[in-house]
Structures are given as C-alpha cells and as structure tokens.
C-alpha positions as CSV (number, residue, x, y, z in Angstrom):
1,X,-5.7,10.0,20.3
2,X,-5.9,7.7,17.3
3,X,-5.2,4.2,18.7
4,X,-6.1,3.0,22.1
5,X,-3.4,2.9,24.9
6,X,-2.5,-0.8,23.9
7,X,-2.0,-1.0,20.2
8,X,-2.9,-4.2,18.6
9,X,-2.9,-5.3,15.0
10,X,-6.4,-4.7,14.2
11,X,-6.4,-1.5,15.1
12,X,-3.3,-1.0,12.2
13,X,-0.2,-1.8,14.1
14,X,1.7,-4.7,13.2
15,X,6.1,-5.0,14.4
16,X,8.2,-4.9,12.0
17,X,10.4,-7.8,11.4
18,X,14.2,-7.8,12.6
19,X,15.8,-8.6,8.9
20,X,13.4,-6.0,7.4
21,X,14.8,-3.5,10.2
22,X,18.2,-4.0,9.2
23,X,17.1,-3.6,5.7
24,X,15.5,-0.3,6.1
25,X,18.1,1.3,8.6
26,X,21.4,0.1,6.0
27,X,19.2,1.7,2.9
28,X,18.4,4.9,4.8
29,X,22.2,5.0,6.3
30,X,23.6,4.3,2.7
31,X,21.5,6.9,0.7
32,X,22.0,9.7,3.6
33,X,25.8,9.3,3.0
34,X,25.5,9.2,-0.3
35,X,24.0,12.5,-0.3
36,X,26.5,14.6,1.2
37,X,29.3,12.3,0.0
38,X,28.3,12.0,-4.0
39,X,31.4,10.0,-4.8
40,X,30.3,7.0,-2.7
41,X,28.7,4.3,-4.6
42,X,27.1,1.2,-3.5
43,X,30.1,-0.8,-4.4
44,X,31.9,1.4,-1.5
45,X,28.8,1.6,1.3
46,X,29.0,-2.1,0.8
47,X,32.5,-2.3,1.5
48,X,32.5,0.2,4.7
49,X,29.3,-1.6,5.4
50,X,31.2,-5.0,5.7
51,X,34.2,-3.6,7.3
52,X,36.4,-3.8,4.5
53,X,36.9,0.2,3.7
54,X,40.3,1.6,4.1
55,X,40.8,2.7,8.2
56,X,40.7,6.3,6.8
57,X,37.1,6.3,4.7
58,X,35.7,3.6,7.4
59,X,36.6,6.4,10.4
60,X,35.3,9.6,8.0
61,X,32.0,8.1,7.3
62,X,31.7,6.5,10.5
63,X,32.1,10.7,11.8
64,X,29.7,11.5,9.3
65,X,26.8,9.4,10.5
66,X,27.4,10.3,14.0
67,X,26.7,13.9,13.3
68,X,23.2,13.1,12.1
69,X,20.0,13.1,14.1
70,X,17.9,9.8,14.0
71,X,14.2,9.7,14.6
72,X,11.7,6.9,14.5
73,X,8.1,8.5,14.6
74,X,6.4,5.4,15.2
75,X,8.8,2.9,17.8
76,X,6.7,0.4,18.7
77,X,8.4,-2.4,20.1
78,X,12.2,-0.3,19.0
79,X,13.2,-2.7,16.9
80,X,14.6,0.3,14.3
81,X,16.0,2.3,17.6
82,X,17.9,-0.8,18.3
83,X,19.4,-1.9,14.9
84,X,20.5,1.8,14.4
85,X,22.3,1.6,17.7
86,X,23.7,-1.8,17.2
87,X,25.2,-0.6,13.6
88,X,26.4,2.4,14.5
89,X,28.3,0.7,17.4
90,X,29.5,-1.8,15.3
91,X,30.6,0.6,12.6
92,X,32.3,2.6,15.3
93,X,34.1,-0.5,16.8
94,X,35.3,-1.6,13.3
95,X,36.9,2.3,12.9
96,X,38.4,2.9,15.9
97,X,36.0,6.0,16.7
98,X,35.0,6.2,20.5
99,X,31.1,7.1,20.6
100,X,30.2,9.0,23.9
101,X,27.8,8.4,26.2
102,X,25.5,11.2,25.9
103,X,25.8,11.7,22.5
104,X,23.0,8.6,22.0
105,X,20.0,10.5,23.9
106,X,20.8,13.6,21.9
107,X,21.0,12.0,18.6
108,X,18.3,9.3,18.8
109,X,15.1,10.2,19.2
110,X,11.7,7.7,19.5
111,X,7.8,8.6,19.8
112,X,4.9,5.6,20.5
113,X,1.3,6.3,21.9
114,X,1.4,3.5,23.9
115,X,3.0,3.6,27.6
116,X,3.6,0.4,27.9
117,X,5.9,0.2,24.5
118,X,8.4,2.8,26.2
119,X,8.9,0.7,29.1
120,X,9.8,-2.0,27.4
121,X,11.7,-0.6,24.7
122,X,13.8,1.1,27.5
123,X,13.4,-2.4,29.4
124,X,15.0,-4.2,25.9
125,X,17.3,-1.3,25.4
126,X,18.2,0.8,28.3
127,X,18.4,4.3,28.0
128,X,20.4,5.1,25.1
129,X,18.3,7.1,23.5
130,X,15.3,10.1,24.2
131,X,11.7,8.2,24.1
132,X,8.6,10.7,23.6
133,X,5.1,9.2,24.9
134,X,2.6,10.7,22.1
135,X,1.9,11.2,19.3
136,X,4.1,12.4,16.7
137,X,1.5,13.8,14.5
138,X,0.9,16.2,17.4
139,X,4.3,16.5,18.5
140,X,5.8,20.0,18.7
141,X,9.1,18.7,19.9
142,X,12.2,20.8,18.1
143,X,14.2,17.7,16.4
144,X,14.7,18.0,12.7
145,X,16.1,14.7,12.4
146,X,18.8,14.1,9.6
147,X,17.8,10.6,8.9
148,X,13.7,9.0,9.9
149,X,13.3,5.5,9.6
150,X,9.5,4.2,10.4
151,X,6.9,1.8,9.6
152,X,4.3,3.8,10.8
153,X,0.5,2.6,11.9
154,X,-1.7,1.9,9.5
155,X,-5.2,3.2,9.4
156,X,-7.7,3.7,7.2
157,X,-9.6,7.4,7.6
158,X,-13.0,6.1,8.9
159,X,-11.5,5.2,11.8
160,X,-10.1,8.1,12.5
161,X,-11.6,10.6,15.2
162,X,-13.1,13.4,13.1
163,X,-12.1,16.0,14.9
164,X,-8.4,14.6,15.3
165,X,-8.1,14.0,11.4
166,X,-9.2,17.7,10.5
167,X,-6.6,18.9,13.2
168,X,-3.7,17.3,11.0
169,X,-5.1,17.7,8.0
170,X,-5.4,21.2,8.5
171,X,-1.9,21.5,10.0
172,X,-0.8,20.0,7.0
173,X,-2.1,21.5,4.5
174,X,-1.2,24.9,5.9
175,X,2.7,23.7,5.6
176,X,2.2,22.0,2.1
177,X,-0.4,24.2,0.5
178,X,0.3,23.3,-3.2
179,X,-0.4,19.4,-2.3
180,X,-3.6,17.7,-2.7
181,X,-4.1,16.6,0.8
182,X,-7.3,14.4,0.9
183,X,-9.2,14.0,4.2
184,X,-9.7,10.7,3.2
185,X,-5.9,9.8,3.7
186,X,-4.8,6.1,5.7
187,X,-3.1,7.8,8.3
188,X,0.1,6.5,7.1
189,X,0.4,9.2,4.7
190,X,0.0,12.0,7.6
191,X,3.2,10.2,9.5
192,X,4.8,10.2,5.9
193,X,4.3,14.5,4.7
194,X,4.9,15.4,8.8
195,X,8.5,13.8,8.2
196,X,9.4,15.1,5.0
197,X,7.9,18.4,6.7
198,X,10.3,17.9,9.5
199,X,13.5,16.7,7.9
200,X,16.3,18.8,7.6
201,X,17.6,19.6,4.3
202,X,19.0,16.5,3.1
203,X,17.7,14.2,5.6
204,X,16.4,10.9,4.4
205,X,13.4,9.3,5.1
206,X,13.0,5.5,4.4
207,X,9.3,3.9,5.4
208,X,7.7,0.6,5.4
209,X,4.4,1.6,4.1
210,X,1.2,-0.1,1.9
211,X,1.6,0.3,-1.4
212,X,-2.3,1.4,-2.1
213,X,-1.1,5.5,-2.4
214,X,0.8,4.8,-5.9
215,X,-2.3,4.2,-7.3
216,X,-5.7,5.3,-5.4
217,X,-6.7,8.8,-4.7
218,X,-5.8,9.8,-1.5
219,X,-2.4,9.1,-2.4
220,X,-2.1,12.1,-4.8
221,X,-0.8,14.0,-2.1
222,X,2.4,11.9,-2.0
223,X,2.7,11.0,-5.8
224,X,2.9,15.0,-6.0
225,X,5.5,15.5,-3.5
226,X,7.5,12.9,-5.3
227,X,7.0,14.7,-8.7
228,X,7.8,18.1,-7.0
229,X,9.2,18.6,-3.9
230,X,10.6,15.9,-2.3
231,X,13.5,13.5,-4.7
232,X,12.7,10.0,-4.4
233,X,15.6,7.5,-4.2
234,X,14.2,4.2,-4.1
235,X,11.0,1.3,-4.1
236,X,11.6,-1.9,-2.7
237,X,8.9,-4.6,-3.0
238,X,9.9,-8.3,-2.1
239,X,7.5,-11.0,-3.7
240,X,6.5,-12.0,-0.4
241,X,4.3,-10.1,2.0
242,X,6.1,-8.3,4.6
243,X,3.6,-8.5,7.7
244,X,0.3,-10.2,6.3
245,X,-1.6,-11.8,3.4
246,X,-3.7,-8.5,3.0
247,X,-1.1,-5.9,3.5
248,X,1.0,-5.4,0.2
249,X,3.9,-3.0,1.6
250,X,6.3,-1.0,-0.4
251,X,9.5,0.4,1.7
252,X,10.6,4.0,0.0
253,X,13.4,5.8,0.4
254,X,13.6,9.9,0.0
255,X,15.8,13.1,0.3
256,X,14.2,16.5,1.3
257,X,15.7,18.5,-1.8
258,X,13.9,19.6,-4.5
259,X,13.7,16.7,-7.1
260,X,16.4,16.9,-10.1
261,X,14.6,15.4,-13.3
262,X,17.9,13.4,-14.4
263,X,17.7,11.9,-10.3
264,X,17.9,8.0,-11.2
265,X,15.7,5.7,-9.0
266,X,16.3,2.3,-7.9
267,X,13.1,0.0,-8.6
268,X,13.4,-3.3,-6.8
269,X,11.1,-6.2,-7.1
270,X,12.6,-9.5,-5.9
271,X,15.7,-10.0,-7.7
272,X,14.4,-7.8,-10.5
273,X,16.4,-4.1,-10.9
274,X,15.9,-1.5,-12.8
275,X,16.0,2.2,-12.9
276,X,14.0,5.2,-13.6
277,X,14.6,8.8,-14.1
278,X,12.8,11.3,-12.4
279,X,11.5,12.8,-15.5
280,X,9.8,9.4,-16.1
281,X,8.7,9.1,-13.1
282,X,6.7,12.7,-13.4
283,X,5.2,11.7,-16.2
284,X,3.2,8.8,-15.4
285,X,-0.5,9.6,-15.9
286,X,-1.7,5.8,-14.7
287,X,-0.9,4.5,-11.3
288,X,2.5,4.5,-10.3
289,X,2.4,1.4,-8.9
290,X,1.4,-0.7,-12.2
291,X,3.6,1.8,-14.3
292,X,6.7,0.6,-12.3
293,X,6.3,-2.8,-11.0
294,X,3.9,-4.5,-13.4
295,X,4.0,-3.3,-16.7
296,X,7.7,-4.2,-18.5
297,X,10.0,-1.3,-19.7
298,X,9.7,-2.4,-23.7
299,X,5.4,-2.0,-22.9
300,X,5.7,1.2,-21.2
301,X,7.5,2.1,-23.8
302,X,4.9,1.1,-26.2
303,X,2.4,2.6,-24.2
304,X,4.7,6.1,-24.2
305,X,5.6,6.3,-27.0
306,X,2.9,4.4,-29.4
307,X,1.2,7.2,-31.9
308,X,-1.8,4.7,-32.2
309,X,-2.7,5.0,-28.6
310,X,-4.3,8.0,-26.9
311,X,-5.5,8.5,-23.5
312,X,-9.4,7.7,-23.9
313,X,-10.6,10.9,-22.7
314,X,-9.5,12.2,-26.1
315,X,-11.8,9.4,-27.8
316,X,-14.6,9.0,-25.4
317,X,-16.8,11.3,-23.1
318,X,-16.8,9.7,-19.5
319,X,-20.2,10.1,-17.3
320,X,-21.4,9.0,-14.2
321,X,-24.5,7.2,-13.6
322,X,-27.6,7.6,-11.8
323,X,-27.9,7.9,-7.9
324,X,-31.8,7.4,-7.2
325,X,-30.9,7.4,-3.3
326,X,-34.3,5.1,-3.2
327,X,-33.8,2.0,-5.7
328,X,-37.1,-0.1,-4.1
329,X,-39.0,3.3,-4.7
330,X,-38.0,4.1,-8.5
331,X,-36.9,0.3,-9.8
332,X,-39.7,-2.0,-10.4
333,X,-39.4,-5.7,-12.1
334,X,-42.8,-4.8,-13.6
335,X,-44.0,-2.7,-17.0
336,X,-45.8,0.2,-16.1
337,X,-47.2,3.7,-17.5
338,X,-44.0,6.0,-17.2
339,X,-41.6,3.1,-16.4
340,X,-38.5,2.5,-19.0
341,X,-36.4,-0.3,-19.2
342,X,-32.9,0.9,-17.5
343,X,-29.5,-1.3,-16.4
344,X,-29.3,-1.7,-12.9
345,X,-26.6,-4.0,-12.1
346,X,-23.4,-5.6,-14.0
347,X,-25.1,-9.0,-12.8
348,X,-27.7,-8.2,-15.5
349,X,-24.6,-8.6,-18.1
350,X,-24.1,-11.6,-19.9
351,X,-23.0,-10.5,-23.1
352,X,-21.0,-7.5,-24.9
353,X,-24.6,-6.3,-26.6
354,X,-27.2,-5.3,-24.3
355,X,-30.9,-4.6,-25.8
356,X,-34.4,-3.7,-24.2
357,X,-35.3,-7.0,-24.0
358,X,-32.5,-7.8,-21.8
359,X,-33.3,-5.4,-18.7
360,X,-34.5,-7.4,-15.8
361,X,-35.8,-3.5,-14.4
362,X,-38.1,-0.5,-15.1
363,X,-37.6,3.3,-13.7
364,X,-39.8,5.5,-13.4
365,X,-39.0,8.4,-16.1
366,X,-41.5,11.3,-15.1
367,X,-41.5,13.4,-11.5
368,X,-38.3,11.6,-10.7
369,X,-35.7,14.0,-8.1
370,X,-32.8,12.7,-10.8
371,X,-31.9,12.7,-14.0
372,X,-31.9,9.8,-15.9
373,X,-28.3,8.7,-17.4
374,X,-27.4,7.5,-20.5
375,X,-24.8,6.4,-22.8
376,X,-23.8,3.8,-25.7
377,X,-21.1,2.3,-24.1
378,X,-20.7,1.1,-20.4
379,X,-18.0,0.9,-18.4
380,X,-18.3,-1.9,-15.8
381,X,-17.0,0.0,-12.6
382,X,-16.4,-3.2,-10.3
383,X,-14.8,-5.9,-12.2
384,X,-13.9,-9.4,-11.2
385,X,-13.7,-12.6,-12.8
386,X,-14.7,-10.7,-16.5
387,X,-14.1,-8.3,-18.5
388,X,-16.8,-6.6,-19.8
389,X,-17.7,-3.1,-21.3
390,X,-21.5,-3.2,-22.3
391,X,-22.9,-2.0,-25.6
392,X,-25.9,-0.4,-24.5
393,X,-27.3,-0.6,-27.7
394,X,-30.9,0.7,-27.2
395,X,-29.3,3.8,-24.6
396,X,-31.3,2.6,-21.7
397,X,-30.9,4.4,-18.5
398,X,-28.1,3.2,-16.4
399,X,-26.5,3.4,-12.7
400,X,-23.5,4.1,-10.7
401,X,-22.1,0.6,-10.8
402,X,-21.2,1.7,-14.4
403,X,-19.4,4.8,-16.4
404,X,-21.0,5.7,-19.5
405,X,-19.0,6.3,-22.4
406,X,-20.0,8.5,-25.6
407,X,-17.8,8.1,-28.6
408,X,-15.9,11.4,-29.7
409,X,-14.3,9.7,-32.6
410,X,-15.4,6.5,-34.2
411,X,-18.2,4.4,-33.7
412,X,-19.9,3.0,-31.2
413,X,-19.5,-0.7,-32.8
414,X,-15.8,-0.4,-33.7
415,X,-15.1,0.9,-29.5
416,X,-17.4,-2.2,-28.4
417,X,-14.8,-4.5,-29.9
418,X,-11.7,-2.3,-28.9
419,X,-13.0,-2.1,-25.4
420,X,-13.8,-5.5,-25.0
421,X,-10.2,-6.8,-26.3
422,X,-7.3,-8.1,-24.4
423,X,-5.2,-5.1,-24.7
424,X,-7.8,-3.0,-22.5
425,X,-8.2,-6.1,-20.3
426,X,-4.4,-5.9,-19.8
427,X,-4.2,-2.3,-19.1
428,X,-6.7,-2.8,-16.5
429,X,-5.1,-5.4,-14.9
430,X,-1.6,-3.3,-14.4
431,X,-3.4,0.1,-13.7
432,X,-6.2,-0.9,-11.9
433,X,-6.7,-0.3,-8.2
434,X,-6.7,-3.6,-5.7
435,X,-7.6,-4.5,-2.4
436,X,-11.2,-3.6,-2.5
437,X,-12.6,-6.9,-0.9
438,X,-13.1,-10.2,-3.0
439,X,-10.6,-9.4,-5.4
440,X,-12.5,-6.8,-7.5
441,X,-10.3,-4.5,-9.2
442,X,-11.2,-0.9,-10.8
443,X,-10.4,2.3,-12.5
444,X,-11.8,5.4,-11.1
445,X,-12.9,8.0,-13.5
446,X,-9.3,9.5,-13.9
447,X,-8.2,6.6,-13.8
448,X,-10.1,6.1,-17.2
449,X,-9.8,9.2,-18.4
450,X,-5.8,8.5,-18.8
451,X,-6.5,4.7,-20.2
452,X,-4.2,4.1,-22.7
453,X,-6.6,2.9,-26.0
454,X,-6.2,2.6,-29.7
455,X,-7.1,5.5,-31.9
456,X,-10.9,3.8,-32.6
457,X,-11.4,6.3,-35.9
458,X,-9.1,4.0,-37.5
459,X,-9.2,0.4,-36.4
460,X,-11.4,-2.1,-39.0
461,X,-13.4,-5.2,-37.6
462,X,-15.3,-7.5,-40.4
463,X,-18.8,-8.0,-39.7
464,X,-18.0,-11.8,-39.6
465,X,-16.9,-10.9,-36.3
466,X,-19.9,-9.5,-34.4
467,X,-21.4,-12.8,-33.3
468,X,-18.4,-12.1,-30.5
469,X,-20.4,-9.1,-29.5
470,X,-23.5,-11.1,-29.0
471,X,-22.6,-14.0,-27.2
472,X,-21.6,-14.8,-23.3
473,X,-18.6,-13.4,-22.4
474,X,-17.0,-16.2,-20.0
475,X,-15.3,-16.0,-17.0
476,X,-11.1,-15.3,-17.0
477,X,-10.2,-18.6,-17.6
478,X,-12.3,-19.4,-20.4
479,X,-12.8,-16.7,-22.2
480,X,-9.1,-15.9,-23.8
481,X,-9.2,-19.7,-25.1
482,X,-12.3,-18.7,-27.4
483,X,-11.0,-17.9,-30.7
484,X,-13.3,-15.1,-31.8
485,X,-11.7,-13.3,-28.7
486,X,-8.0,-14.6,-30.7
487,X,-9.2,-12.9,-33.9
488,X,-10.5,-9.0,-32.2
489,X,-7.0,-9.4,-30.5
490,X,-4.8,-10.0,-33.1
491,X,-6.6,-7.0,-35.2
492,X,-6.1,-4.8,-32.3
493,X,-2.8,-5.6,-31.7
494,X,-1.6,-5.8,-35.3
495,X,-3.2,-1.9,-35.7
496,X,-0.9,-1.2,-32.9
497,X,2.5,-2.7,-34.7
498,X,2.8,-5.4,-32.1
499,X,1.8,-8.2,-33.7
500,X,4.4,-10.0,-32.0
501,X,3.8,-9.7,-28.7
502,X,0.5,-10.9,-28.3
503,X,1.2,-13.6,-26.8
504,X,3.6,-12.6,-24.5
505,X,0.9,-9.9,-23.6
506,X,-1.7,-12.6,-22.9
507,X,0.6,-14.4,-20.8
508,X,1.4,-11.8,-18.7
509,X,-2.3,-11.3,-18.4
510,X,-2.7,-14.4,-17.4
511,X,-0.3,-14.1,-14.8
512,X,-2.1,-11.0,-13.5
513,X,-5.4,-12.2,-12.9
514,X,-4.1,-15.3,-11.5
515,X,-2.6,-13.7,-8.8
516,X,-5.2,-11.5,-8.1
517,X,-7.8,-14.8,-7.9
518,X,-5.1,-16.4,-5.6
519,X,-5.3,-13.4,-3.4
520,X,-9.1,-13.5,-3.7
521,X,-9.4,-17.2,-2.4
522,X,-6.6,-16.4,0.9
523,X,-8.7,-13.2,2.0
C-alpha cells in the first residue's frame, strides 16, 4: 500500500474538478479518433462533438468509440468514469446507436485503493462499469485499455514505502529498460509509464499531472519516452491553478506509437496556441517546461539558432563543492595555524567580487577527510531575490551551496560580467527548476551544463565598467534600475545581434520573477 485506506489531500490526492473532467475525457476522445480516423480534424470532432455531424459520420464515430476500452487507473470519487458514460450516452442518443447493457462493464474499467471510494462511486453511479479495489501499480488484471484518462495521486518518493517503490521500480524498469527510471520518481510518473506500458497500440492516454517532470530529474524517464517511444499530442496549462496554490498541473495527452519527428503538438497556455514538431521537441537540451511555455518562439529561436551562444559546458568546467559532513568541526570564525579563509554560504555574498578579506570563515587545510574545492567563478546553487555568480577572486575554498566554474575560453573577468548580466538572469528564470520552498529557484549541474551563454573569448567590457563588479548587487527590484547593470546588458546583448530586444527581454524578466515572488508570499 501507498496511501492509507482513506485518501486525503495531504497524503497527495486531491478530486478532480467536473469542467476539467469533461475537458480531459473530450481531448482524449477527440485525439483517439483522430488516430485511427486521420481525416478528422478539430473543426469536425467539434461538430460531431456538438451534434451537428451528418447522421452518417455522427453514427460511424459514435461505433468507433464504443469499440474502445476505457480505463481510469486512479477513480477516486468517478468523476472521469462518469463524464465518459454520460458522453458517450449522449453521443449515442444524438446518433441513433442503441448501447447495450453489458457492453458498459466490459468496456469501462476503474481501480482506487480506497474501499470506501467504490461504494460510493457505484452509490453515485450504479453499476455500469467493472470497479477494481487496489492498486493499479500492482494490478495484474488483463485490460489493455484503448483510451486511459487519470489524474493520478500525487506523491513525492520519500513517502513512499521502500520496499513498495523498488517493487515498481523494478517492474518497470524491466518493461522499459532503455528509460532512465529514477527511484526518486513522485509516484505520478509510475501511474503515468504503467499506462503507456499497458495501452494498446494506439490507445491514448490524457493525465492531469504536476508539471515539475518537464524540467527536474526524475522526470527524464518521461521526457525520454516522449522523445522516443511514446508520440505526444498535446500540453494544456490554464493560467490558473487547477486544484491548489502549490500544485502547478500540466494535462498531457499521448498515443502508444512510436513518435514520427514531423508529429505536430498542440501547446496550450490560456488562450495562447502554438505548435511544435516533434523534432523540436527532441531537441530541447533545457527544461521542457521553460522551453515551451515561457520562453517565446522568436527567443527560442535565438537561443537555437544564435552562433554567439554555446552551451556553457563548452566555455566553462562545472565542479562541485565541498561536503565536510562536520561544518562546527572544520569551520571556525577564528584565524588559526592551518586554517584558510574559504566561502561558506551565499549569505556571505554582497557583491560580484569576493576577496580574502571578505570570508566571514576559516577551514582547516591539513589532515582534513576531504578535499578542499576551488574555482574562479561561483555559481550560486540556491537563488532567490538576486542574481549573483561570485568572482572568487583570491580562489578560496568553497561549498556545496555553490558550483565552481573554471574558464575554458576567456577570462575570468570578461565571464564575471557575462554571468552576472540580464541575459543569464533570464535564462535562469525560464529554465530554472521551481517549487523548492520560499520561492528559490535553481539549475542543477546539467542543467548548467546546457545553459545557453555568449561565446566569452569574444565579448569586450571597458574597465570603466568594473566598479559594477565591486559593488552590492541589490535585490530583483532594484537592481535592473541601476544603470551600470543597463550598460553590461546592452554590451551583451548588442554582441549577441539583439540589440533590440533588450527591453522586451527585461520585461519579460520582470514578469518572471514577479510571479515567482507572488507565489513565494501565497506559500
């Protein structure tokens, strides 16, 4: 078991919502006709949808979706069993077709944990349907459903039961052995590679699910599905939140079919559309989520296509820092024989420069179970209110709370200006990884790796500007109003070719940070 008998919303469960139901179940019935019948656009579903298609395509398609098998993994309360049924018997109504009676518990399946869900599902419902009580992760029940429609609980891995999470994981990664399947996964994304194990060729999946997998690690193991085994169809996000203020949902629809690279998929964000192919979509080496919801088409192009941007792991050498596993043993505020000044924390930061003289802390250097770590530059690993990447000018020692960087090309002066400009603030702000408590955002070494920088052996700053380097940086509201901040961005950006949209850059900036404060201040 993963959930106690009763499932409440702590423990990851939260209903889904009857409009976002009907949402999910018309998406999913749309693009599982749309795969066998290729001619039928939207324009058409909609029609047939409305009951507006000529008597002859409404009773064809209307046959066609009663030949499929429907599963909801996860039931809950049955509030997808139930607009399935209620569509399907409406469609069938306006169509003339006569459903029978037992074709509804041999085409509609359900599976909950909790007892007590059944009975009132089949209370709500009757018995129209077969209802499993268990869990579908463990289920070895023989339906390979032709269309799934869940929103499945949501869990994050330490609360899993050990022994319970290596039994799936396992399972799993026996049936999908080329996919990165982390033990760390929210169990969301177990409910989501069991269902695209279990569909049947063709069969569509569409889930209600966080949208923390396009971009953190455990959810490689999907992103890599979607790049290679499984198409993709669609992402919906609405601007508002679909259950609560700290779940960010995504609802995704997907075919079991091998992926075709000219496959177009619908984006949605609001009332914003757009498409991408699935050759785009495969080569995306930042999060998926900033790459399609927050970063415009023309500056994905720019960062695509640009020839003065490379990924920083071509420019720069990323490290790790020190782990002493005993900080009150090896850190000490006072000067002693063997002791070196070293850069504990990012609260030590003020400014870009970072000397000696600065360090609040000593480590011991000799008979020491670690190595000490150092590096020029510094990337800030937790970032909130400021952007900072330290120039560690004197190569002191430093900890995990930061990456070290070590120039490849350039030097280290000309990368403290381009790392400290509004162009890698921006990038961090659409790539970076959310949700991490307080509203601190990050990029993970790979992350970092992949960051999309200016070519440093080639971008000039005048030594008028290093007083920038010395003094405070501010906090997100004040510091892009300072104009030695204007003058490093508009060198950086005019090196780039995009003079021009450095404003609108900075504005959408802006915009990012302010949500993620906003979001900060509710939580």
């Amino acid at each position: 078991m993963i959930l106690t008998e009763r499932s409440r919303e702590k423990e990851g469960v939260v209903f889904t919502k009857k409009p976002i139901a009907e949402f999910m179940v018309r998406e999913s019935l749309f693009h599982r006709l749309s795969v066998d019948i290729q001619s039928l656009d939207e324009s058409a579903f909609n029609a047939y949808w409305s009951g507006y298609a000529p008597g002859d395509v409404g009773w064809h398609l209307t046959r066609t979706l009663l030949s499929y098998t429907y599963v909801d993994p996860a039931s809950g309360e049955g509030v997808f069993l139930h607009v399935i049924i209620q569509s399907l018997q409406r469609l069938a109504d306006c169509y003339g077709f006569t459903i029978q009676d037992n074709w509804w518990t041999s085409h509609l399946f359900g599976w909950d944990i909790d007892k007590e869900m059944i009975e009132i599902c089949i209370e709500k419902l009757g018995d129209r349907f077969t209802l499993y009580h268990g869990d579908y992760l463990e289920n070895s029940e023989n339906v390979s459903p032709d269309v799934v429609i869940a929103n499945p609980p949501y869990i994050r891995q330490e609360l899993l039961n050990k022994s319970y999470k290596k039994q799936i994981s396992d399972y799993l990664k026996s049936t999908r052995k080329t996919l990165p399947i982390s033990t760390r996964s929210d169990v969301y994304v177990y409910f989501l590679l069991k269902v695209m194990d279990q569909l049947a060729p063709n069969g569509v999946a569409t889930f209600i699910i966080p949208n923390a997998w396009m971009s953190n690690d455990y959810g490689n193991s999907l992103r890599e599905l979607f790049r290679a085994h499984a198409q993709l169809l669609s992402l919906t996000e609405s601007s508002t939140r679909h259950f609560s203020e700290d779940i960010n949902t995504i609802i995704l629809s997907a075919v079991n079919r091998k992926p075709n690279p000219n496959q177009e998929i619908q984006i949605t964000n609001g009332n914003i559309k757009r498409k991408y192919s699935q050759r785009d979509l495969t080569s995306f080496r930042m999060g998926w989520y900033g790459s399609l919801f927050l970063c415009p088409d023309w500056l994905m192009d720019v960062i695509q296509e640009n020839p003065k941007l490379s990924p920083l792991e071509k420019q720069l050498f990323v490290s790790t820092g020190m782990i002493t596993g005993n900080n009150k043993k090896y850190y000490s505020t006072e000067q002693g024989e063997g002791r070196t000044p070293a850069i504990r924390t990012p609260r030590e930061i003020t400014s870009i420069v970072f000397e000696k003289e600065d360090a609040n802390y000593r480590i011991e250097g000799k008979n020491i179970p670690f190595k000490l770590r150092k590096a020029p530059l510094l990337w800030t690993d937790l970032r909130g209110h400021r952007h900072v990447t330290v120039h560690n000018i004197d190569n002191l020692p430093f900890e995990h709370t930061f990456y070290g960087l070590t120039p490849v090309e350039g030097d280290e002066r000309t990368w403290a200006f381009i790392l400290n400009s509004s162009w890698i603030w921006l990038m961090v702000e659409i790539f970076g990884r959310k949700g991490l408590g307080g509203g601190a955002i990050r990029l993970v070494k790979s992350d970092l790796n992949h960051l999309p920088v200016p070519k440093g052996l080639q971008v000039r700053f005048p030594r008028e500007l290093d007083g920038f380097l010395h003094r405070p940086i501010l906090n997100m509201n004040m510091e892009l109003n300072q104009s030695d901040r204007r003058n490093v961005d508009e060198i950086v950006f005019k090196f780039l070719g995009i003079s021009d949209k450095l404003d609108t850059c900075l504005d959408l900036l802006k915009s990012l940070m302010s949500k993620r404060e906003q979001k900060a201040k509710r939580n």
